[in-house]
C-alpha positions in Angstrom: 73.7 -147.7 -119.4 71.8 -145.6 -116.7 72.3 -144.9 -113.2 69.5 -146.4 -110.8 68.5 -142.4 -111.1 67.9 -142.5 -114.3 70.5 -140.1 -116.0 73.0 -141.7 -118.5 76.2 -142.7 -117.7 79.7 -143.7 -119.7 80.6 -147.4 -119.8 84.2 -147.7 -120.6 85.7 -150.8 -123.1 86.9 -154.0 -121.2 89.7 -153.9 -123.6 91.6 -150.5 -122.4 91.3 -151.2 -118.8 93.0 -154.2 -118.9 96.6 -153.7 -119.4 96.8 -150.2 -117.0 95.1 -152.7 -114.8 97.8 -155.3 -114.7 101.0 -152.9 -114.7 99.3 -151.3 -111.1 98.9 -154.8 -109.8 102.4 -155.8 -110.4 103.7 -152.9 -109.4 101.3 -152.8 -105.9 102.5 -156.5 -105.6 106.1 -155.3 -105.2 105.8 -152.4 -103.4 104.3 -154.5 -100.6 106.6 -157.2 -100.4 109.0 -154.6 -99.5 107.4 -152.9 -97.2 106.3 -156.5 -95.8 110.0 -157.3 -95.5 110.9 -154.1 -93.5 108.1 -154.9 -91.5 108.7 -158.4 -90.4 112.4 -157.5 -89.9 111.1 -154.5 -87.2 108.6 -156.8 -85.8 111.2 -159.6 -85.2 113.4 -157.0 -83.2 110.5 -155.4 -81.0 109.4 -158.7 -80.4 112.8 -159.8 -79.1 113.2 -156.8 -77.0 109.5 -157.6 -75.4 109.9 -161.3 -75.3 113.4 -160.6 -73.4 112.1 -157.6 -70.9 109.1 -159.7 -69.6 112.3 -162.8 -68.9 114.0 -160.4 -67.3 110.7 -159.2 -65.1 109.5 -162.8 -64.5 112.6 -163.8 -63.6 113.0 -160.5 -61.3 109.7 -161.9 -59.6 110.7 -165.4 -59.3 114.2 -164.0 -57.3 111.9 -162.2 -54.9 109.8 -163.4 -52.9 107.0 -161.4 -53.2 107.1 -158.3 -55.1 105.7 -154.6 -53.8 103.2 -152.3 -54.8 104.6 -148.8 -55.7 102.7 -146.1 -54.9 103.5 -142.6 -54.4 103.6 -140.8 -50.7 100.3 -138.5 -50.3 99.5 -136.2 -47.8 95.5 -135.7 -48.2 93.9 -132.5 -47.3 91.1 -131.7 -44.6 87.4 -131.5 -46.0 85.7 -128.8 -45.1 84.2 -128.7 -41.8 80.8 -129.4 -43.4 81.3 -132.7 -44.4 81.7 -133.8 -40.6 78.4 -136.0 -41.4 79.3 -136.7 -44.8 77.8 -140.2 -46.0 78.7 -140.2 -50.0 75.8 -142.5 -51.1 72.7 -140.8 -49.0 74.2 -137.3 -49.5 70.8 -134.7 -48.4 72.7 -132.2 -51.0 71.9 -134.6 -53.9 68.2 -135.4 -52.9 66.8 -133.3 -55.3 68.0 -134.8 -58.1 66.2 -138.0 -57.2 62.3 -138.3 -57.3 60.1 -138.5 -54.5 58.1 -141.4 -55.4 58.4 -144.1 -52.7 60.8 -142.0 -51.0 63.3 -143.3 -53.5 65.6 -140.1 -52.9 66.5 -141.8 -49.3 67.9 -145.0 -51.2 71.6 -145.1 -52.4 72.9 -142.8 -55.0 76.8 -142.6 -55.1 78.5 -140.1 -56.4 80.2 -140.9 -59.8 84.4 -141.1 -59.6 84.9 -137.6 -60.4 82.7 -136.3 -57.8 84.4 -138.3 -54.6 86.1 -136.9 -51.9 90.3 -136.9 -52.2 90.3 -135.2 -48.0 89.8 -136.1 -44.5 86.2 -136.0 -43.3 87.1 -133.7 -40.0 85.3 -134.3 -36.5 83.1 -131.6 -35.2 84.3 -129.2 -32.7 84.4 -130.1 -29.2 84.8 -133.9 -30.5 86.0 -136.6 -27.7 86.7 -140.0 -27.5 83.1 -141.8 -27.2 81.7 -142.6 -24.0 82.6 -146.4 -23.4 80.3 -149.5 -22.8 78.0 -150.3 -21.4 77.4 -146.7 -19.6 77.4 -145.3 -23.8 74.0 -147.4 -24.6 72.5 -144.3 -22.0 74.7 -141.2 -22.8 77.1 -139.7 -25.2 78.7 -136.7 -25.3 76.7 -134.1 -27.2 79.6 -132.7 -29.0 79.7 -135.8 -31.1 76.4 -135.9 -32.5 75.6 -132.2 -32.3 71.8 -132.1 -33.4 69.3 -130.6 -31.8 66.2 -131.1 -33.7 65.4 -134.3 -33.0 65.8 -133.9 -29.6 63.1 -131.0 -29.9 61.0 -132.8 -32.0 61.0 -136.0 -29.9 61.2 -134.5 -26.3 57.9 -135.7 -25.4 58.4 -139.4 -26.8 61.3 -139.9 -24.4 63.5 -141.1 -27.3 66.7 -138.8 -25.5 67.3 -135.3 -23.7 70.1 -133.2 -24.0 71.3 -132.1 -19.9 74.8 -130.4 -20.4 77.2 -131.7 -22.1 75.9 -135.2 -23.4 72.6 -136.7 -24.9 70.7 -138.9 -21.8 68.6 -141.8 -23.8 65.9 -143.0 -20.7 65.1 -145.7 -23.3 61.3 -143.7 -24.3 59.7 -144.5 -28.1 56.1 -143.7 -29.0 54.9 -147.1 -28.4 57.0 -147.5 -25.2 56.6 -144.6 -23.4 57.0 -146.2 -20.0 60.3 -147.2 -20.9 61.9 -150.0 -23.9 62.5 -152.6 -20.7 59.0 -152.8 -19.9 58.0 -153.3 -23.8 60.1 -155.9 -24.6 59.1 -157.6 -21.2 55.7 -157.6 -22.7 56.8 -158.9 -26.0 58.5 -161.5 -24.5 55.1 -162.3 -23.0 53.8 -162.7 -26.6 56.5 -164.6 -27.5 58.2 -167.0 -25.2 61.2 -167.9 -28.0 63.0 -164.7 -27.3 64.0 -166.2 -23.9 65.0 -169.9 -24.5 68.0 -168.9 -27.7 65.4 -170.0 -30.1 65.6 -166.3 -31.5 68.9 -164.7 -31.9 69.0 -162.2 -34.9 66.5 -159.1 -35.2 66.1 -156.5 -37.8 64.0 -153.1 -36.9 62.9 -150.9 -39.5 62.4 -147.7 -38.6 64.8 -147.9 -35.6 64.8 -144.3 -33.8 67.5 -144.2 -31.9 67.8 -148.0 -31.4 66.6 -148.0 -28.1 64.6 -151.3 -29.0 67.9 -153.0 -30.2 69.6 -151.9 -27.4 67.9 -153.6 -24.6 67.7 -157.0 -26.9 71.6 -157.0 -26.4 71.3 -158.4 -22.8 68.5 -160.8 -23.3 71.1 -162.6 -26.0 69.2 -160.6 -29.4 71.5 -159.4 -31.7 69.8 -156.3 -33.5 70.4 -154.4 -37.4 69.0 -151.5 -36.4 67.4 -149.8 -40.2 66.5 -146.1 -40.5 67.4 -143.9 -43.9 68.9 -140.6 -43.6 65.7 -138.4 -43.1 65.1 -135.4 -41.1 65.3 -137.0 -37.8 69.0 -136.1 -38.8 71.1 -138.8 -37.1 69.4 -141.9 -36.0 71.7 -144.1 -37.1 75.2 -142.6 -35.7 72.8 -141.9 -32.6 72.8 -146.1 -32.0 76.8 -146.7 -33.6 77.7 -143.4 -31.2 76.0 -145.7 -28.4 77.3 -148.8 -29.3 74.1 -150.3 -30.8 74.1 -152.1 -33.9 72.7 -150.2 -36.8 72.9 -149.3 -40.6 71.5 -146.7 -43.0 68.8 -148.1 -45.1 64.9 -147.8 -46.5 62.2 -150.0 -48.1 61.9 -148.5 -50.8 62.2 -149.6 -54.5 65.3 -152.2 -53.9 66.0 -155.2 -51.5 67.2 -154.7 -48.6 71.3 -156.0 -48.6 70.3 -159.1 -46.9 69.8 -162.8 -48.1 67.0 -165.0 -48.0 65.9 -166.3 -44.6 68.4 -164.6 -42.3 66.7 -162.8 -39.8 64.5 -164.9 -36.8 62.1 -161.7 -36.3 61.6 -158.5 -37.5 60.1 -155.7 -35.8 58.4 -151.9 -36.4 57.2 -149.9 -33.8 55.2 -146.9 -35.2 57.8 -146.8 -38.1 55.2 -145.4 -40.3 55.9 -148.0 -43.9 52.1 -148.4 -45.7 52.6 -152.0 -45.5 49.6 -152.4 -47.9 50.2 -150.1 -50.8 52.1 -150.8 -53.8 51.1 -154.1 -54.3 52.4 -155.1 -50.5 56.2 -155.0 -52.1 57.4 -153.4 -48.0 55.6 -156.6 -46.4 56.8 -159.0 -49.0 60.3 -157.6 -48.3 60.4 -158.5 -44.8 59.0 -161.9 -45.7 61.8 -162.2 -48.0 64.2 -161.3 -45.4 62.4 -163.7 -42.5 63.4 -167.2 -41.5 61.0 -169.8 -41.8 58.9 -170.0 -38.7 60.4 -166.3 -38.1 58.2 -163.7 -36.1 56.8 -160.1 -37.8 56.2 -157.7 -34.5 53.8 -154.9 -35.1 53.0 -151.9 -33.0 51.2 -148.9 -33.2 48.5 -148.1 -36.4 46.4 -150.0 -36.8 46.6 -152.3 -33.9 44.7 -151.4 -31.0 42.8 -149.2 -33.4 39.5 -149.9 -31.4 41.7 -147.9 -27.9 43.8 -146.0 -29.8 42.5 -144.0 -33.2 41.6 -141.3 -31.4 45.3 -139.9 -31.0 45.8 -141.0 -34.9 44.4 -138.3 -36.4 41.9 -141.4 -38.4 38.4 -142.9 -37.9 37.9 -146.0 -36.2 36.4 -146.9 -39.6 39.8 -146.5 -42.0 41.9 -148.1 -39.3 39.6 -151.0 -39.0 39.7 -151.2 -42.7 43.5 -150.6 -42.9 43.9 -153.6 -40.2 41.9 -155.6 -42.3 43.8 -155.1 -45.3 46.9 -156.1 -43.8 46.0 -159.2 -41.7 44.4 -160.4 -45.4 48.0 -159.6 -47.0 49.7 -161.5 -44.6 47.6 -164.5 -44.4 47.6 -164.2 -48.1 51.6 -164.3 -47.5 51.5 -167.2 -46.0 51.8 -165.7 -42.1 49.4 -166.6 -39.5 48.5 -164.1 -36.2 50.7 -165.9 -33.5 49.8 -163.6 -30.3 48.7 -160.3 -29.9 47.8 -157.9 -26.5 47.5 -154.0 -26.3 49.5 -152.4 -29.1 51.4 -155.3 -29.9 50.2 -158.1 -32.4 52.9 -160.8 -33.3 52.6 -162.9 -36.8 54.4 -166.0 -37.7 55.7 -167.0 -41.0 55.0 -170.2 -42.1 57.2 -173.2 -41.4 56.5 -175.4 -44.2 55.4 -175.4 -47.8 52.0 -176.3 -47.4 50.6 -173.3 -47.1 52.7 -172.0 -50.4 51.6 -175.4 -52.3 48.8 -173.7 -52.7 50.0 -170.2 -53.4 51.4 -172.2 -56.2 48.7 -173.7 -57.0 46.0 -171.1 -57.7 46.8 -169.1 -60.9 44.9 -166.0 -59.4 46.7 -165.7 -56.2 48.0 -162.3 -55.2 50.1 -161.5 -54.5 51.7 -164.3 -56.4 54.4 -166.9 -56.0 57.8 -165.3 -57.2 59.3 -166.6 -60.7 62.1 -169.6 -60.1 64.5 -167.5 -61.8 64.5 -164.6 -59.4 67.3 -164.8 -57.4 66.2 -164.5 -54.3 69.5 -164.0 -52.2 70.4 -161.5 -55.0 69.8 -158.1 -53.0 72.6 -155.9 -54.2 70.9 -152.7 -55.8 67.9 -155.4 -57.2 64.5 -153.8 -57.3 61.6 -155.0 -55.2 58.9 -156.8 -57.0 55.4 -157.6 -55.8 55.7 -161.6 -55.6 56.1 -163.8 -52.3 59.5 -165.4 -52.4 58.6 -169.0 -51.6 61.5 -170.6 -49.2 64.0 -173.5 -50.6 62.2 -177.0 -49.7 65.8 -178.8 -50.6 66.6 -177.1 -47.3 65.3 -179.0 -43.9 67.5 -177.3 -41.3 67.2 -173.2 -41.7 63.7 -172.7 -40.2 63.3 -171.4 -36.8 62.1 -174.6 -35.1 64.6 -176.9 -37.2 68.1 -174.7 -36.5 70.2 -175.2 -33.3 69.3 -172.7 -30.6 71.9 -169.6 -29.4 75.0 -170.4 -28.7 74.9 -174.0 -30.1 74.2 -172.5 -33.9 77.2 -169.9 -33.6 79.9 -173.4 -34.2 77.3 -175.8 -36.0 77.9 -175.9 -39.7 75.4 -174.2 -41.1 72.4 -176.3 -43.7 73.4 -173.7 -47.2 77.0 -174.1 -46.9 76.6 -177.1 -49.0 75.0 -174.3 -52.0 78.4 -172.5 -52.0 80.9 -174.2 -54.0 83.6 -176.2 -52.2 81.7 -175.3 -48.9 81.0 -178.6 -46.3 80.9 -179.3 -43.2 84.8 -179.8 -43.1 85.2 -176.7 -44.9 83.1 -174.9 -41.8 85.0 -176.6 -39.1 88.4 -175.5 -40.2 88.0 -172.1 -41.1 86.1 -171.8 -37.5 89.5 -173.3 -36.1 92.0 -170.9 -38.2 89.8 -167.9 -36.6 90.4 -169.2 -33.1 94.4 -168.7 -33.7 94.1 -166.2 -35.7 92.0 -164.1 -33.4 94.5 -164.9 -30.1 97.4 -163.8 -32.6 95.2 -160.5 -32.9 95.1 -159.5 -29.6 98.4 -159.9 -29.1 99.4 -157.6 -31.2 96.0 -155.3 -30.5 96.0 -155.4 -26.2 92.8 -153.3 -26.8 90.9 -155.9 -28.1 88.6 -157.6 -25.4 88.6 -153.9 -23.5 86.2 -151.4 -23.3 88.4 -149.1 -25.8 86.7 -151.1 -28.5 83.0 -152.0 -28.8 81.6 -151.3 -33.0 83.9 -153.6 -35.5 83.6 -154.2 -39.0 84.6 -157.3 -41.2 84.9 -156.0 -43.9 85.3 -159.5 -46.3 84.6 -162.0 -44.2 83.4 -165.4 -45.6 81.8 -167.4 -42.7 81.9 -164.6 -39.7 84.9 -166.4 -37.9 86.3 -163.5 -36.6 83.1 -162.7 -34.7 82.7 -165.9 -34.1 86.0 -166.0 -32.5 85.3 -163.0 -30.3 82.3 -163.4 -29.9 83.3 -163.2 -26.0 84.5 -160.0 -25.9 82.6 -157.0 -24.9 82.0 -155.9 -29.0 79.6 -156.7 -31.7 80.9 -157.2 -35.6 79.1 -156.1 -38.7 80.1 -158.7 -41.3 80.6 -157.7 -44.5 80.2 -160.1 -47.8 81.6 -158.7 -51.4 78.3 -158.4 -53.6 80.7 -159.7 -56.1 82.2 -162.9 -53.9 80.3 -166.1 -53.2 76.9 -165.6 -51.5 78.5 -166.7 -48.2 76.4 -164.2 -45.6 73.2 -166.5 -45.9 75.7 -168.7 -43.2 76.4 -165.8 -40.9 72.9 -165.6 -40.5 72.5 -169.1 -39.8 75.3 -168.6 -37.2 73.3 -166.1 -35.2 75.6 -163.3 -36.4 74.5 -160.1 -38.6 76.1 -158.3 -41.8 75.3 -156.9 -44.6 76.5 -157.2 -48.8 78.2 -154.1 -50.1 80.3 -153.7 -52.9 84.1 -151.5 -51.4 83.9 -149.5 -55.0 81.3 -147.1 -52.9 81.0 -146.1 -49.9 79.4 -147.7 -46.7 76.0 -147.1 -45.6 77.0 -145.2 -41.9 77.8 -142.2 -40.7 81.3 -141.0 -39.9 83.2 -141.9 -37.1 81.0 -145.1 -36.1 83.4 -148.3 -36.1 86.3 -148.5 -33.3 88.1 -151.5 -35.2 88.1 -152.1 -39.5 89.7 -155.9 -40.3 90.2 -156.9 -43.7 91.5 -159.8 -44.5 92.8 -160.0 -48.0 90.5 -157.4 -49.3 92.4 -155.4 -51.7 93.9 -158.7 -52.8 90.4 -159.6 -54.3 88.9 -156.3 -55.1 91.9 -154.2 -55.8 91.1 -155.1 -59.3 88.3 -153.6 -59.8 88.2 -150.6 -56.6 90.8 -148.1 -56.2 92.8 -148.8 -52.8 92.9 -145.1 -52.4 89.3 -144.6 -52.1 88.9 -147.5 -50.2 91.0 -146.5 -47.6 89.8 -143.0 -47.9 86.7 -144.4 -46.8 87.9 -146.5 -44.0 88.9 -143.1 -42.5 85.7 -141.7 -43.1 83.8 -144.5 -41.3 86.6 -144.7 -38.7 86.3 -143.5 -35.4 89.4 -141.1 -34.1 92.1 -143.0 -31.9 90.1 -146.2 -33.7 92.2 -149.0 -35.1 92.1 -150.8 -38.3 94.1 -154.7 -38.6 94.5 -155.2 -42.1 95.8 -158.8 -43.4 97.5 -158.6 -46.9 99.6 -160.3 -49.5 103.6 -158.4 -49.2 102.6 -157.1 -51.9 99.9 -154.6 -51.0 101.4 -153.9 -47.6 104.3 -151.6 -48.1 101.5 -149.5 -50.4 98.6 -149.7 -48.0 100.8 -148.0 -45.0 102.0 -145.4 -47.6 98.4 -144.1 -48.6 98.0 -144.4 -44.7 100.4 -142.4 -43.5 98.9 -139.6 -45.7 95.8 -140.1 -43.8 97.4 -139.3 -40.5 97.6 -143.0 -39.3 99.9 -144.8 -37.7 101.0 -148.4 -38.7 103.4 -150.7 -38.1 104.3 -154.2 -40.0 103.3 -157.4 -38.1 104.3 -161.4 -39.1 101.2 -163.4 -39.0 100.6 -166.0 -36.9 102.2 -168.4 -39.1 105.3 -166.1 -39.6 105.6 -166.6 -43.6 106.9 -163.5 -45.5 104.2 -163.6 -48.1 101.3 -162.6 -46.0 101.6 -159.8 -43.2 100.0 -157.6 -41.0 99.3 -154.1 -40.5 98.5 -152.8 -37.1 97.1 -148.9 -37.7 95.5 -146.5 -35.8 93.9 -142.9 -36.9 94.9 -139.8 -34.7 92.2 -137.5 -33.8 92.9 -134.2 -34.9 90.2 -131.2 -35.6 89.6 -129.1 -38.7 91.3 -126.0 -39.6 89.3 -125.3 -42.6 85.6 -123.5 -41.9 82.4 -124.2 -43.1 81.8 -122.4 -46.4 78.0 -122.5 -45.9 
């Protein structure tokens, strides 16, 4: 015989392997049916011991009637005075580590687990208790928001001044400079639906300091104010610090955390996005994003470029071409020019399907019609893509024209709720009921409720918005939050004329520090605690939490005792409520963070 290399090899006779062979079998044999029996015998009394310790613990549970969550008292340290703007997922220190392409640095990057904070994001010196509302959409103390820059670099635009100790907004932009009163006035001109309830929810991109959202609050417009975290330093806890709406965010390679269809206009004064490069993906975002029948508001380049590209550093020939280019997207898109005067032209996104029947239709179109399988509510970290995302025709009732006008929407059972399973009409009408008593229960265990001590408020796992919905009354505004991983249920807060956003509690929030007066979670750790360490959770409810702010959180027994433990190390207090029902397996925690200031100095 050879090996497969070639070299010779030894083949041993059949005959003198067989009995050596047969005296290791038996003997193997017999070795392993005593080892097999001492086995089985240890087995049998582990597994008795087991089988009677989880008895014993079942039966423990069954005696009680709800068991607790043990966790360990923990008194968490101070950060260092640095972090007093600290947002985890937009971190400026971390920016190089991103590219540059598309601004894609601004979008969310969170730090891993063994980078996040286990301290206290401190105030900054000087800190007081925010100005109240309505006088804060106008001032705020300077102390709070301590940057100077942009008010340097936007002194001339009228977008705020600093006069002793607080910031003065006199409600200037760069399209507006006679004031944000006097351009919405002439929007409203342009568009007579902003007047008559018809449109309710807004989004700007590219907000500034929110002025635009601001004044839309008394004409019945409820605003999510958009700007990244970019070198005009604080636009976003600027509007939060004044009570406006608002939440850190680009257009840049991913969906905005929005559904389909939500948002009745969508604005952008001089905000600067190239609408027509990369394949129109910004543009086709906002369509995404825009009800049926919604309304696109565009001022500054290149409207008006005939008066104005003078003072735009251009030719009169590239902005005519760029305004070309972009009215051909967007009747490509399926929009049509609804009004336009001055520096203010208004588009209108289709109502129908006609016009996309076509898109459809005609294999060269571009941009083209999205793939059926793209999701297109799906807007949790999911990357843009240059495709028009062509609205449900099932659905009748969520176009502008076709849904009930503000306030009759806000307790009308929204058209999609028959997508989410189990959801109806029925459905709808009790759980806007249960809010009703619910909310009443809350404010008499929370007086401040309904006052001026409480203005921003968070949700932060609601399902169909009926705690705004329930206070909707009271002189605050609610961001709603929808898990990324729970039922696609904020397509109906939409439809309610309410705003929100998806975000998944494992990571931090998109805001600043120190910009919601009132946190409620209903039965969040309950659902998430799962997969998200309460800890960190909570840790970042204190982050986002303003100081002498309040936080009502609704759990199982079973969480509570462990959720007012990590609390108290955060230098809350909380006390144990019954719920409105009064049953022992659901309570409430009523908690509210001191304000204290940093003893620790900057390091840099």
């Amino acid at each position: 015989m050879k090996h497969k290399d070639g070299k010779p090899g030894y083949q041993q006779d059949k005959s003198t392997r067989v009995v050596p062979m047969t005296i290791m079998f038996v003997v193997l044999c017999g070795f392993s049916f005593y080892l097999g029996g001492i086995f089985c015998s240890e087995k049998h009394r582990f597994y008795t011991k087991d089988a009677q310790d989880v008895a014993k613990a079942v039966q423990s549970t069954k005696n009680s009637v709800a068991s607790s969550l043990q966790i360990k008292s923990v008194a968490f340290p101070q950060c260092s005075s640095e972090y007093q703007d600290y947002t985890p997922c937009t971190d400026p220190r971390k920016w190089k580590k991103y590219g540059v392409h598309r601004l894609t640095f601004m979008e969310r990057h969170c730090p891993p687990v063994f980078e996040r904070k286990e301290c206290l994001i401190p105030p900054p010196d000087g800190y007081k208790v925010p100005i109240r509302w309505p006088k804060s959409r106008d001032e705020c103390w300077y102390r709070n928001v301590p940057y100077d820059w942009i008010n340097k670099q936007k002194s001339n635009q009228n977008w705020l001044r600093k006069e002793g100790e607080k910031f003065l907004f006199p409600g200037g932009g760069t399209m507006f400079p006679r004031g944000v009163s006097e351009y919405v006035d002439s929007m409203q001109k342009l568009i007579p639906e902003m007047t008559d309830g018809t449109v309710r929810t807004a989004i700007d991109t590219g907000c500034g300091v929110a002025s635009w959202g601001g004044d839309l609050l008394d004409r019945g417009i409820l605003t999510m104010s958009l700007a990244p975290r970019d070198n005009h330093e604080a636009q976003v806890q600027f509007a939060l610090e004044r009570g406006i709406p608002a939440i850190l965010g680009i257009i840049s390679t991913q969906r905005l955390p929005f559904p389909s269809n939500s948002f009745d206009m969508a604005h952008c004064s001089r905000c600067l996005i190239p609408w027509t490069e990369f394949g129109g993906v910004y543009l086709q975002e906002i369509h995404r994003i825009l009800r049926p029948g919604g309304f696109w508001v565009l001022s500054g380049p290149p409207v008006n470029y005939k008066n104005r590209w003078r003072g735009w550093n251009t030719t009169i020939e590239e902005q005519k071409t760029d305004y070309d280019n972009l009215q051909k997207l967007l009747t490509a898109m399926c929009f049509k020019l609804y009004n336009q005067k001055d520096d203010i032209a208004v588009w209108q996104k289709a109502s129908d399907n006609s016009c996309y029947s076509k898109l459809a239709n005609n294999a060269d179109a571009y941009p083209p019609k999205c793939d059926d399988s793209l999701e297109p509510d799906s807007a949790w970290y999911a990357p843009l893509r240059p495709c028009v995302v062509v609205p449900n025709q099932k659905l009748k009732k969520t176009g502008l024209k076709a849904i009930p006008k503000w306030p009759e929407r806000l307790h009308t059972a929204p058209e999609r709720i028959t997508e989410i399973h189990g959801g109806s009409a029925s459905t709808f009408k009790h759980d806007d009921s249960k809010w009703k008593v619910r909310a009443k229960h809350y404010k008499k265990l929370l007086p401040a409720i309904g006052t001026d001590k409480i203005r921003n408020v968070m949700d932060m796992n609601t399902v169909y918005g009926g705690f705004a919905a329930a206070v909707i009354n009271d002189p605050l505004w609610v961001m709603n939050v929808v898990s990324s991983y729970a039922a696609n249920t904020l397509a109906m807060v939409f439809d309610r004329g309410l705003i929100g956003t998806y975000h998944d509690w494992c990571e931090a929030f998109s805001t600043y520090p120190r910009t919601y007066d009132l946190l409620h979670l209903d039965g969040l750790f309950t659902a998430e605690s799962h997969r998200c360490d309460m800890k960190y959770v909570l840790l970042e409810m204190d982050r986002i939490l303003r100081p002498n702010g309040y936080a009502i959180i609704r759990e199982s027994s079973y969480f509570v005792e462990a959720v007012a433990t990590i609390a108290k190390g955060m230098k809350w207090g909380c006390r144990k409520e019954d719920t409105e029902y009064g049953i022992e397996k659901e309570k409430i925690l009523i908690c509210q963070k001191k304000l204290w200031y940093s003893s620790n100095k900057s390091s840099r």
